[in-house]
N, C-alpha and C positions, 0 to 999 in steps of 0.2 A: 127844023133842024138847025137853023142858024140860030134861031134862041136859042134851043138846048144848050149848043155851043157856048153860045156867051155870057151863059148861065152857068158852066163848068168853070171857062177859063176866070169868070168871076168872084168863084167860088173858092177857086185856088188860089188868087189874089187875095180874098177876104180871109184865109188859115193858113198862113205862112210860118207866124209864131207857133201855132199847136205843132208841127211838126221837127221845128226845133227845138222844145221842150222835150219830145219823147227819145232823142238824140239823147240829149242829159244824164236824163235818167238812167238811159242804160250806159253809160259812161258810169256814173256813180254804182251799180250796179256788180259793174265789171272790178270796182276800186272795195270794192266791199266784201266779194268774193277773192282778194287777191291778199287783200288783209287778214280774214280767215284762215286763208292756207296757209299765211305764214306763220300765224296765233298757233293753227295744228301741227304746222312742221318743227314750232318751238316747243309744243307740246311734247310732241314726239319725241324730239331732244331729248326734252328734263326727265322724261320717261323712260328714256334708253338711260341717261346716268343714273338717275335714279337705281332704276335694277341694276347692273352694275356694283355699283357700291352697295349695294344689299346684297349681292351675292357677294361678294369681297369680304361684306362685314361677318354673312352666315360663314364663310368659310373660317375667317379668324375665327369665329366663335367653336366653329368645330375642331380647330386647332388646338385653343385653349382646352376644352374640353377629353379632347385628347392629349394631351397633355396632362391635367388633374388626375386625367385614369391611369396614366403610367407611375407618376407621383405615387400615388396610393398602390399602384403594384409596387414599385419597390419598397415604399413603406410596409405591407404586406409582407415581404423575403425579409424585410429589416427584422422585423417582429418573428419569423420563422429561425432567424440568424442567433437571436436570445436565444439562451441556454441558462440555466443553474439547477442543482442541485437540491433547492426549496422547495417544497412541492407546494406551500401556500402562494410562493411570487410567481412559481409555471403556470397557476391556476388565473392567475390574476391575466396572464400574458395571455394562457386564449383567451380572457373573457375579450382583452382586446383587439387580437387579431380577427376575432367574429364580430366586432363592429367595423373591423376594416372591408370585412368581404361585406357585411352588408351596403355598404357606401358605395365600394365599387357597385354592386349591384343595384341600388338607388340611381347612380351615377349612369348607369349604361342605360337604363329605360328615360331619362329626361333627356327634354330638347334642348340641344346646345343653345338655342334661342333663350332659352327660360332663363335668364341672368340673374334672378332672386335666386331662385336654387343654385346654381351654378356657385354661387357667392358662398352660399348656405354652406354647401358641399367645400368652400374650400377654408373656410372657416375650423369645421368639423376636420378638415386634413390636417391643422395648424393644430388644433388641440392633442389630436390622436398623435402629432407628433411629440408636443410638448408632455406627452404622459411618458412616450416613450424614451424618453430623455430624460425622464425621474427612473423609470427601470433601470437603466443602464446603468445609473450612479447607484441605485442599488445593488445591481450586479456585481460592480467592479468594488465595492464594499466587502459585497460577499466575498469574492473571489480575493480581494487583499486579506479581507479575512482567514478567510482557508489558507491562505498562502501560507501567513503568520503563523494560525495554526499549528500546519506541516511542519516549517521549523523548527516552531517549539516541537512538535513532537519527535522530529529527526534528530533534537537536539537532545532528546530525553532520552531516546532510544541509544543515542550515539553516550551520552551520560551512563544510561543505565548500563550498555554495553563495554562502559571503559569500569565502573563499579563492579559489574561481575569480573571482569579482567582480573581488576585488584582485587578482589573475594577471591578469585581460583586461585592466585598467587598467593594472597595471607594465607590460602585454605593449605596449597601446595607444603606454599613454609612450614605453617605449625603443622600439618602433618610428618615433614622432613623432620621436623623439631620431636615430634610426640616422639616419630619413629626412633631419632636418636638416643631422647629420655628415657624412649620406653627398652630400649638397647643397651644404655647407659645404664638403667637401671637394673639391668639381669644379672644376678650374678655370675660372676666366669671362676673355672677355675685352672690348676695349676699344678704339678708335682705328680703326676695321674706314673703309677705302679703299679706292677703285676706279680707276686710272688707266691709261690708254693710253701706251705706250712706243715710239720710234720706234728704227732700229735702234741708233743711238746709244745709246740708255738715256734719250733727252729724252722726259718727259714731254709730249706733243700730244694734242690737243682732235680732230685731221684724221682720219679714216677711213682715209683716202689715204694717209699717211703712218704710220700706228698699224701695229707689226710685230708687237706681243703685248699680252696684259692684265700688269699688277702689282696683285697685290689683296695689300693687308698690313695685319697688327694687331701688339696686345700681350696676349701673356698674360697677364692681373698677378697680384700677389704672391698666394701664398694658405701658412702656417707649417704648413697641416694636410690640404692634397692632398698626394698620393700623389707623390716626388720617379721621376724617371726619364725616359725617352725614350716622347715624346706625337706624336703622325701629325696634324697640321690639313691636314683636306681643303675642297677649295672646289666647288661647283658655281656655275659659269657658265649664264647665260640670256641669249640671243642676244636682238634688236629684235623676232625675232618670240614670241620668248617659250617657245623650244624648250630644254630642257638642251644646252649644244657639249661634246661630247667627244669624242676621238678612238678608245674602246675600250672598249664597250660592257661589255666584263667587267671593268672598273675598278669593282669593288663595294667597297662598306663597311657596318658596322654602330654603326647610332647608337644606342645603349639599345636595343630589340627591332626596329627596322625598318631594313631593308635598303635602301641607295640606290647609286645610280652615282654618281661622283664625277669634275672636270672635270680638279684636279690634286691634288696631295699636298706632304706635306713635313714630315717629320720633325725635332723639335728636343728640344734635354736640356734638361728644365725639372727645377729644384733648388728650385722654390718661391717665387723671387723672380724678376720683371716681366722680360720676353722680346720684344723685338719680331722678328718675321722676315716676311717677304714671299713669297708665292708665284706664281710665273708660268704664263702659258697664253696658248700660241698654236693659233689653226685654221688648220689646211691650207688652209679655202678663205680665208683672208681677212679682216680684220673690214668690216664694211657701218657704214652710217650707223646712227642710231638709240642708244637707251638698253638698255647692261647692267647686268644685277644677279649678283652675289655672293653666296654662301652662305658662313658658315664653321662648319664644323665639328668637333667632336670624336669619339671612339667614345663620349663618354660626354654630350656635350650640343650643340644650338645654340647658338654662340656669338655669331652674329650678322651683318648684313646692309650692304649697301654697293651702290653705284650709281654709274653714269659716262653721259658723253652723248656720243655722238660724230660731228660733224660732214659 
């Protein structure tokens, strides 16, 4: 046993260094595993900023994205907002506003990530806008157009409407004028007489003795009636106030109204002053009492005369 012993405690004397080696190591060890953790904990850092700013960036990205889709709606209302007139440039304006909705619709299915499209798409908004900005100046062409138009045609209308003006008024005048001329030109007459005749031809006042009427004028002068051969008709009005005539279809036409007439008598008037007479006798008789005279023309009353008789 006391070898054994001295054998140990010898043994431990002879491996002093090997157990201060193994110290070492696991010091190194410990320095190895301390350095690691901090390699992972730095890790872990750049890995937390990392996402971070990936999420920041996906968010701007969705940002943008939404945003290009609002752009493109209101570009959309822009396009809904055109109006005219032309049916070839409405045509043209949906064929645009149906690549607006398809864009947006392109636009809503890609990922705000995808920045080639994105770019693609805003490109494409930059064009659709720059067409619609050749419309517009089209539009407002048209529309200056039209305007012009209108004008002129308010100006024509307001023309034409001052032209008929002065038509109605010329037309009024020479009418007032025809009517004058045509007034002017009638003959009038003048001296208009009633007397009772006995068979002699002596004027009498007597019933009893009265064989006929003599009713007589004067045409007078007129340089601008109508020269030629004129019919002066008379109606007679007996005491009781009946028209005398002996033939009921003795008619005439005075300016538009038709009458019976008692006698007649045609004369050539050349424009200068006329006097002639015409006569009428009744079968039954003349009676006591007062007649009247008409004289006329086919174109006017000339005028009126009365007798008394006894």
């Amino acid at each position: 046993m006391e070898e054994l012993d001295e054998e140990m405690i010898q043994f431990e004397k002879d491996h002093p260094v090997k157990q201060s080696g193994g110290s070492a190591a696991n010091k190194s060890l410990r320095t190895v595993a301390i350095v690691l953790g901090a390699v992972a904990a730095a890790l872990l850092v750049v890995l937390g900023v990392m996402m971070v700013k990936k999420n920041a960036l996906v968010k701007d990205l969705n940002i943008d994205k939404q945003n290009l889709t609002n752009e493109l709606i209101a570009l959309h209302g822009d396009y809904e907002a055109l109006s005219t007139t032309n049916a070839a440039l409405n045509d043209s304006l949906n064929v645009e506003k149906v690549k607006v909705e398809q864009l947006i619709e392109r636009l809503q299915k890609t990922e705000a990530t995808n920045r080639a499209k994105i770019r693609q798409y805003e490109q494409e908004l930059g064009t659709l806008r720059s067409i619609m900005k050749g419309y517009i100046k089209q539009i407002d062409s048209l529309n200056t157009l039209n305007i012009s138009l209108r004008n002129e045609a308010s100006e024509a209308r307001r023309e034409a409407q001052e032209s008929k003006r002065q038509y109605e008024d010329l037309r009024s005048t020479t009418d007032e004028l025809s009517k004058k001329a045509s007034a002017g030109a009638v003959v009038k007459g003048r001296g208009f007489a009633l007397v009772a005749i006995n068979e002699s031809n002596k004027v009498t006042d007597r019933s009893s003795r009265a064989s006929k009427l003599r009713a007589c004028l004067s045409l007078i002068e007129n340089s601008i009636a109508e020269r030629g051969w004129r019919t002066v008709y008379i109606r007679v009005k007996g005491p009781d106030g009946v028209l005398m005539t002996d033939n009921t279809d003795n008619l005439f036409t005075c300016g538009t109204e038709q009458m019976i007439f008692s006698a007649q008598r045609e004369v050539d008037y050349q424009g200068e002053e006329v006097e002639i007479c015409i006569y009428f006798a009744d079968s039954a008789g003349l009676q006591k009492g007062k007649y009247t005279v008409e004289f006329y023309t086919n174109e006017t009353k000339l005028g009126t005369a009365e007798t008394i008789l006894k």
